[in-house]
N, C-alpha and C positions, 0 to 999 in steps of 0.2 A: 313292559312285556319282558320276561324270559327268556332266557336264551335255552334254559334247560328242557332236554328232553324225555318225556315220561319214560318210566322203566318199562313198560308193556311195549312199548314203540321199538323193534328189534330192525334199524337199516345196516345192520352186519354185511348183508346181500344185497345191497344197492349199488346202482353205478350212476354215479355223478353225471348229470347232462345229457342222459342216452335220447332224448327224444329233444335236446339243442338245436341241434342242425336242422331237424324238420319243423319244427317251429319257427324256424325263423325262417323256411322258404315262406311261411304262411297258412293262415289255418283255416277253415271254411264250418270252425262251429259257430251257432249260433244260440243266444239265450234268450226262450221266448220268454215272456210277460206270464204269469201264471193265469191268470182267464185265458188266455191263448189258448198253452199247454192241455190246459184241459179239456180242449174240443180238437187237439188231434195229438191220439194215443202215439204214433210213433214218427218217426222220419219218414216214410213211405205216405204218409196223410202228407203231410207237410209238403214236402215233394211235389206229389200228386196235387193237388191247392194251387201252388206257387208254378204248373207248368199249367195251371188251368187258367188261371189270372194273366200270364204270359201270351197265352193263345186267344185269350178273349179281347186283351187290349193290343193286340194287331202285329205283334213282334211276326216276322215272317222266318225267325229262326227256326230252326229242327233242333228238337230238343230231344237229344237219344237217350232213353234209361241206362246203367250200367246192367250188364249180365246180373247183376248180385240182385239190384231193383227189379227186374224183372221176373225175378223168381222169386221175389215174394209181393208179387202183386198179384 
């Protein structure tokens, strides 16, 4: 492997590590399976699935949407 970097690749305007520190409090993405992916189009499916599977196998949590989920649901 190469260390060289293509000439089209312009990181002139980069800044080294900007998103270090939040990564490493931890991250909450996830990589689904590609047969998955393709039976829920966005995060709000997914979401919505995983608070239904929640609520059906008896978790007596309250599971609040964020302002943001809720306005596109």
């Amino acid at each position: 492997m190469s260390n060289d970097i293509e000439p089209e690749f312009d990181f002139s305007q980069g800044a080294r590590g900007k998103y270090h520190a939040k990564y490493l409090k931890g991250t909450n993405v996830v990589v689904l399976e590609p047969e998955i992916a393709k039976i829920f189009p966005d995060s709000i499916a997914v979401n919505n699935a995983l608070r239904t599977l929640i609520q059906a196998a008896g978790h007596n949590q309250t599971l609040q949407r964020t302002r943001k989920a809720r306005r596109r649901a």
